[in-house]
N, C-alpha and C positions, 0 to 999 in steps of 0.2 A: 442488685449492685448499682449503686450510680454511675452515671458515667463519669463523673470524677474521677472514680477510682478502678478503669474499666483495665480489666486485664487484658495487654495483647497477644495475638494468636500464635499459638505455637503449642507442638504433641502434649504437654500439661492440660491443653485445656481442652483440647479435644471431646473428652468424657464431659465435661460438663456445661458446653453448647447447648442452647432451646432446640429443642427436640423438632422444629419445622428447619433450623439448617440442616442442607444434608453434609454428611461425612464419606469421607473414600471408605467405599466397600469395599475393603481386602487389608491384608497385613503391611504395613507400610514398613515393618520392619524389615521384612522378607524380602523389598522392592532392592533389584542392582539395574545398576546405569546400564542400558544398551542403546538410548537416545540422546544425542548432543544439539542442542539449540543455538543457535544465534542471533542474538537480539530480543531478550527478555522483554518487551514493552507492554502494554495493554493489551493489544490483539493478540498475540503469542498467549499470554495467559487464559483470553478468556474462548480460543481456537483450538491448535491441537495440541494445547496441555492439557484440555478438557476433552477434549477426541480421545487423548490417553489415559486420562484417568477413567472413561467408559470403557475403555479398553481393557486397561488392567483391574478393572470390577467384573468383567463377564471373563475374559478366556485370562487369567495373569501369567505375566511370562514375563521375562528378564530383558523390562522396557522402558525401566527410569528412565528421568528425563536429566541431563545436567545442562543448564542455563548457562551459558555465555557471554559476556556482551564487551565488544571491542569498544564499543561507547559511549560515553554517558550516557545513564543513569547508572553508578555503583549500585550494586545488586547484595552485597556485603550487609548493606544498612537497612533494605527492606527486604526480600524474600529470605535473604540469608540469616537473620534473626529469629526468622519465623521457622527455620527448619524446611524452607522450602515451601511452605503451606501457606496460603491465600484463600481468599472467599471472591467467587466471580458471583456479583448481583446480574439476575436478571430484570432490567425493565421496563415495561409496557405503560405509558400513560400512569396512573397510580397505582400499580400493582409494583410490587419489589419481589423477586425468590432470590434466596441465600443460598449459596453452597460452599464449604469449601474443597479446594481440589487437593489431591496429593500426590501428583505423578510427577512432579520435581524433586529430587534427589541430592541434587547439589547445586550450588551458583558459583562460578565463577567470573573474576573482574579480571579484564585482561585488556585494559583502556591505555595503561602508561607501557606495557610492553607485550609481546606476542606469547611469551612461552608460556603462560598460563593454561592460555585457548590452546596453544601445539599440544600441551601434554595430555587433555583432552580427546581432540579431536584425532591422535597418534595412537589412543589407547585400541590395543586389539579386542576391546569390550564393547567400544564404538560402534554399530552397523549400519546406522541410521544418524546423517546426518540433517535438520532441516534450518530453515534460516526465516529471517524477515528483518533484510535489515535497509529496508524502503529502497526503491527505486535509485537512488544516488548511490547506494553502497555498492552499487556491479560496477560503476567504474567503466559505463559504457558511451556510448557516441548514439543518445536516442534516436536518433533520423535514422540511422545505418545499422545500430545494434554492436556496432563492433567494441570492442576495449579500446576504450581513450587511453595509448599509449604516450600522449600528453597530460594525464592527470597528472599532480603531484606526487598521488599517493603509488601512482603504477611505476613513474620514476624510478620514486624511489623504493620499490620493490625489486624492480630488477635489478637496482642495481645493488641493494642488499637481501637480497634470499634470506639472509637468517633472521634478521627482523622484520618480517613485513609489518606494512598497518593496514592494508586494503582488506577488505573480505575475502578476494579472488587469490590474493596474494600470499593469507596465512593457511588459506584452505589449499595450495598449489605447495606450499612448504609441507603440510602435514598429510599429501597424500605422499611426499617424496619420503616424509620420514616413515610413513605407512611400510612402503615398500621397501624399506631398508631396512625395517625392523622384522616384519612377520607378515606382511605380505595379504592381509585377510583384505577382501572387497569389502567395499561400502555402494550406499546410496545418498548424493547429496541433493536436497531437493529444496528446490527455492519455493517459498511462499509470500513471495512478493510480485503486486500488482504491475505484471511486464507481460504480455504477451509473449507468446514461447519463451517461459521467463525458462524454462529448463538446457533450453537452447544458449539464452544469452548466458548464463552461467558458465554452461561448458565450455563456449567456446572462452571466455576470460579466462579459465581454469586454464583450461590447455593453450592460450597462447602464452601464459605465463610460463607452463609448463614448455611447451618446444624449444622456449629459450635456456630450458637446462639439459637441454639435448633429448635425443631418441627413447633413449630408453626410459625416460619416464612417463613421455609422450606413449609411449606402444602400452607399460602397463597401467596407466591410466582407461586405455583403449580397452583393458581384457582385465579388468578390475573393477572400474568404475562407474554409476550411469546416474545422469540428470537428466529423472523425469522432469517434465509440466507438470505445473498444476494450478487449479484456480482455487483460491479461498474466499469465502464471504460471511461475514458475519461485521454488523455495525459497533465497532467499541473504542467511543473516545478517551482522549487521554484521562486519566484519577482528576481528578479535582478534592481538596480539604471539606467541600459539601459533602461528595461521596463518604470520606471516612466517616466524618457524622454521624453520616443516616445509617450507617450501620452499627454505628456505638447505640444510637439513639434507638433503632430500632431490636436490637437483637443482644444490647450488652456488654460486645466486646469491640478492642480497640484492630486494626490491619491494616497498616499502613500501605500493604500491597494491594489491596481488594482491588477487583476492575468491575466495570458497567458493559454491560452491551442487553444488545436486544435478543427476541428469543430467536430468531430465524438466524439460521449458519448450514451453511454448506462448504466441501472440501471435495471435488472431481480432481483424482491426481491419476496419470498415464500409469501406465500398467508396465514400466519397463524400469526395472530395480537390479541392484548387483547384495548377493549374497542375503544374509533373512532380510525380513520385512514386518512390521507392525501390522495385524490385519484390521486396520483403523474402516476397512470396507464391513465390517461384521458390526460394526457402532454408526452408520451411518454415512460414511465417507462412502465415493465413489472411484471404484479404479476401471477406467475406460481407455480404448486405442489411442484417441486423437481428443485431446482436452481443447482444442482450438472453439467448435462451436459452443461448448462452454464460458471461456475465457472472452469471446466476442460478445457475447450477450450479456455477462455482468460487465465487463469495461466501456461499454459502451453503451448501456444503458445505465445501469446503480452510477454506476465510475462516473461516465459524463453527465449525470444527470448531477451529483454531488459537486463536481469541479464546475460546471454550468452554477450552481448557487451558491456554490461560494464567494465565487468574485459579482456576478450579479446579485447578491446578498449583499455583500460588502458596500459595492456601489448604490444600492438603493438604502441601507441606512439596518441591517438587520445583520444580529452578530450570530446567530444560531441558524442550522440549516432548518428544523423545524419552524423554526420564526418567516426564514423566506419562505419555504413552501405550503405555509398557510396564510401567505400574499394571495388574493387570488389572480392579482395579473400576474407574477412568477409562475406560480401553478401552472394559468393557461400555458405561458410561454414554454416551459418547459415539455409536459404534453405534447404542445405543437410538435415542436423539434423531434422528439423521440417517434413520435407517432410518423409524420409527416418525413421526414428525412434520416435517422439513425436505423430503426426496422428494417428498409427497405435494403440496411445494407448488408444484414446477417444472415449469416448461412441458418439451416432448419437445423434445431439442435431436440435431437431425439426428448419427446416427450413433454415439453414444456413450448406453450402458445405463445411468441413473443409480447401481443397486446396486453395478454391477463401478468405477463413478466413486468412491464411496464406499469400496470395497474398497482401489481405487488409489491415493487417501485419504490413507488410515490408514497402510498402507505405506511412502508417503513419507514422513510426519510420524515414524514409528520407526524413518527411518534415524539412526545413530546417530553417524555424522561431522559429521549438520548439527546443530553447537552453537548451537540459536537459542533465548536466555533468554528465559524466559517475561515478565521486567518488560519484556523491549522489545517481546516479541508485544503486552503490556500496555498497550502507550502509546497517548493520544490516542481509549481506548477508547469515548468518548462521539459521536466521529465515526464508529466501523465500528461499532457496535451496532444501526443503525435497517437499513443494509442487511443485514448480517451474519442478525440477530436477533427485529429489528423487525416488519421488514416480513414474514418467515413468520408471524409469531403473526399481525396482522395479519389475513394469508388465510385464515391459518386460524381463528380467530375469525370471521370473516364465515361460514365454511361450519358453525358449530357444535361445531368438532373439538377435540381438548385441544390446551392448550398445556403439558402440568406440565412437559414435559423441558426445551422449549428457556426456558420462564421461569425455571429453573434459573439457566440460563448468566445471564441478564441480572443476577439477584439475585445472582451472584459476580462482576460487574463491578460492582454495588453494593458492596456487600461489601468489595472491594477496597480502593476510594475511601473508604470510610466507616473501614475500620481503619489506612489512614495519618492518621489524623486526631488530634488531640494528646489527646479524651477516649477514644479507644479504644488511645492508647499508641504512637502513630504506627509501628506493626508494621516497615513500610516507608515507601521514598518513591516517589511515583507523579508521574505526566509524563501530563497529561489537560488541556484548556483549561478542565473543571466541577472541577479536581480540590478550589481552593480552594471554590469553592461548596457543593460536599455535603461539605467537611470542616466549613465553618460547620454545616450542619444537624448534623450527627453531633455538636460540639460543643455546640447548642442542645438538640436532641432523646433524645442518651443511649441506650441499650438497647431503649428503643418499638418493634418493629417497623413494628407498622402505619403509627406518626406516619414515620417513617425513611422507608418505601415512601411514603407521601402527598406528603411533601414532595419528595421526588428526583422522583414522578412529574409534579410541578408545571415543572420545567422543561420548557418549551415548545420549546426549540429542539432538543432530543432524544426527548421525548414527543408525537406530537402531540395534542389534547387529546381525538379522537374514541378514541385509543386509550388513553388515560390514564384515560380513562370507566369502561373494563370491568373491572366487578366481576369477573369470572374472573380478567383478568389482576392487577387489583390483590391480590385473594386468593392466587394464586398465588406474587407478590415479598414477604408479609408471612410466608408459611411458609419461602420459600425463605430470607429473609435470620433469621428465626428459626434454620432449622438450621443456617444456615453461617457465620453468628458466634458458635456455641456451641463449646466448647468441643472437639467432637467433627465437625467440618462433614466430614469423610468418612462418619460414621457416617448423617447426613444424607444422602448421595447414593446409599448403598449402600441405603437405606430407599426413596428415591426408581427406584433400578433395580428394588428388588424388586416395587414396585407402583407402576408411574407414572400410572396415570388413576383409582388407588382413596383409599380415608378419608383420605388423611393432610393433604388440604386441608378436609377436613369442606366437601366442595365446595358454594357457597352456590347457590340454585336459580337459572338461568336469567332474568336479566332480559328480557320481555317485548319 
């Protein structure tokens, strides 16, 4: 078939795919919805839509998946054409594998108003709810964790319950219509990059909810439960080369198809309301405490990723593979993890942090997975406290340096401050602070230190016991010193060559 005239994917063509794609082993007709998603994107598809379609191949049971998304990208135009079916590529350097998945069942677009997603997420066929709808969609207070009951979107939730827009907001509607309708338990389970993201969930959930009084609150309490949980697997956004290479390689057209790499993992807490997916029988992990999990990928994959993105960016490198086959990035990076993020991690059963950090880097320099550094870049003022944050942090409490990883923070400074119209709007950045430290950058000018003082004044990403220390703030006024100069690699390679010596004229020890 040329690719001119390449047919796209959908149950027709099933049967007559090259026999090295694979196809869902099971009856697809047979499949009914008992899973609801939130936030269709790349990761979700090529995560645990693929966790369920291993699923429903070895033990099948009534586990559909129905796709939701409160936000752009309409889901109508691409999975929804397809009949739900996509093809996630695996790939390695110049290897490709093809698969297509079929554990999606239905899509819905629920972007212009809520009742789409309610009727959904209300249905008593529902038992398994899971999400990804990044970091910004909880609608939280990153320093503190709590529901920013100043968001716009919280606003106005409360003050209209029957339409929300927020994620916390239409998920707190439809466990209210839950329980007014038929009353069955669920499991809502975030799969997004938050520490106790299971925690900050519930609690948005339910302070939504005690504002419709007690009794939704109490059967929310004896109905409901949000596990933790950590997911990991590498997969950047689709790009028009991807469709391609699958027309070009295999035939057929998929406008849904996603990339990622072969390494994925899914540790989720072991505390669920009513059935469960046994996604543990295909590889997934259900454990007590997903914390030393969640610590060791965020703070190493995590910060090692948001570390190169913005020092990618600033040294002139649009891909994370591209920076971490710099080999001064490389060093520098190493350092940091090695030197300063380790030593802050709990022992997490069965995995060696150092060989973790080796394992690492390795992924991040495969060189098929094209993931731009502005997108690692985005919304960076949300993953910097767990990513970042909170190891300096620890480590400031035990006395230890921080010069490396206050690095990174000062190149997500950095970042923010040179899209800004007095430093020449370099780029454009995607951050909910981005217009905020462009104002200061625009009032403030070249000042380091006023630059650091003022960025460390926000509260809802600084919080203010950490914003206190004199090391750290010494630290983000040398860091953004050399890495808005004109030379900010010359800067980092100064910083690899002595990272705990002169180069902070480090100030004494406050008492």
């Amino acid at each position: 078939m040329s690719p001119a005239h390449a047919a796209n994917l959908g149950p027709a063509l099933l049967g007559t795919l090259p026999s090295e794609v694979r196809q869902p082993a099971y009856d697809r007709a047979a499949l009914k919805p008992g899973i609801a998603h939130i936030g269709v994107g790349a990761f979700h598809r090529s995560h645990q839509a693929e966790y369920t379609d291993d699923l429903l191949a070895k033990n099948f049971d009534r586990w559909g998946l129905v796709g939701i998304n409160i936000r752009p990208p309409l889901l109508a135009e691409t999975l929804g054409r397809q009949d739900g079916l996509y093809t996630r590529l695996i790939r390695q350097n110049d290897e490709v594998e093809a698969r297509v998945i079929g554990s999606i069942v239905g899509v819905v677009d629920s972007q212009d108003n809520a009742a789409p997603a309610l009727e959904v997420l209300a249905s008593p066929e529902i038992e398994m709810v899971t999400m990804t709808v990044t970091e910004k969609g909880y609608c939280h207070v990153p320093s503190s964790g709590a529901l920013d009951l100043d968001h716009p979107d919280i606003v106005h939730d409360l003050a209209n319950p029957q339409a929300p827009r927020s994620a916390p907001g239409i998920l707190a509607k439809a466990l209210e219509l839950r329980m007014a309708s038929h009353g069955r338990p669920v499991t809502l389970l975030s799969c997004d990059n938050i520490p106790a993201n299971g925690i900050i969930l519930g609690n948005a959930v339910r302070t939504i909810a005690e504002r419709r009084g007690k009794k939704l609150a109490d059967w929310i309490a004896a109905n409901v439960a949000f596990p933790s949980a950590m997911v990991d697997r590498i997969a950047p956004a689709t790009t028009e080369a991807d469709i391609d290479t699958l027309e070009q390689r295999f035939g057929y057209r998929d406008s849904a198809v996603v990339v990622g790499e072969r390494f994925r993992q899914w540790v989720i807490e072991d505390r669920f309301a009513g059935r469960v997916p046994r996604w543990d029988l295909v590889g997934a992990t259900f454990v007590d405490d997903v914390t030393p999990f969640e610590h060791l990928k965020m703070r190493v994959l995590n910060g090692a990723q948001t570390t190169l993105s913005y020092l990618g960016v600033l040294g002139g490198f649009a891909h994370t593979f591209e920076a971490i086959a710099d080999p001064l990035l490389a060093t520098f990076i190493r350092l940091m993890l090695t030197e300063e993020t380790v030593p802050t991690l709990m022992p997490v059963p069965g995995i060696s942090p150092q060989a973790y950090v080796e394992q690492s880097l390795a992924r991040l320099a495969n060189t098929a997975i094209r993931h731009r550094n502005h997108q690692i870049a985005t919304d960076g003022s949300q993953k910097i406290v767990q990513r970042l944050l909170n190891p300096i942090r620890d480590r400031l409490a035990k006395g230890d340096s921080i010069a490396l990883l206050s690095v990174s923070v000062a190149a997500w400074m950095a970042y923010l401050i040179k899209a800004s119209a007095r430093f020449g709007r370099a780029w454009q950045v995607a951050d909910p602070f981005a217009e905020r430290v462009a104002a200061i950058a625009d009032r403030v000018g070249a000042d380091s230190t006023e630059l650091a003082n003022a960025i460390l004044a926000i509260e809802a990403i600084f919080d203010p016991s950490l914003a206190a220390s004199d090391m750290f703030r010494a630290s983000l006024v040398a860091g953004l010193e050399g890495l808005l100069s004109d030379d900010p690699m010359a800067f980092v390679r100064h910083v690899c060559a002595d990272p705990t010596g002169a180069r902070l004229k480090r100030p004494a020890r406050s008492a």
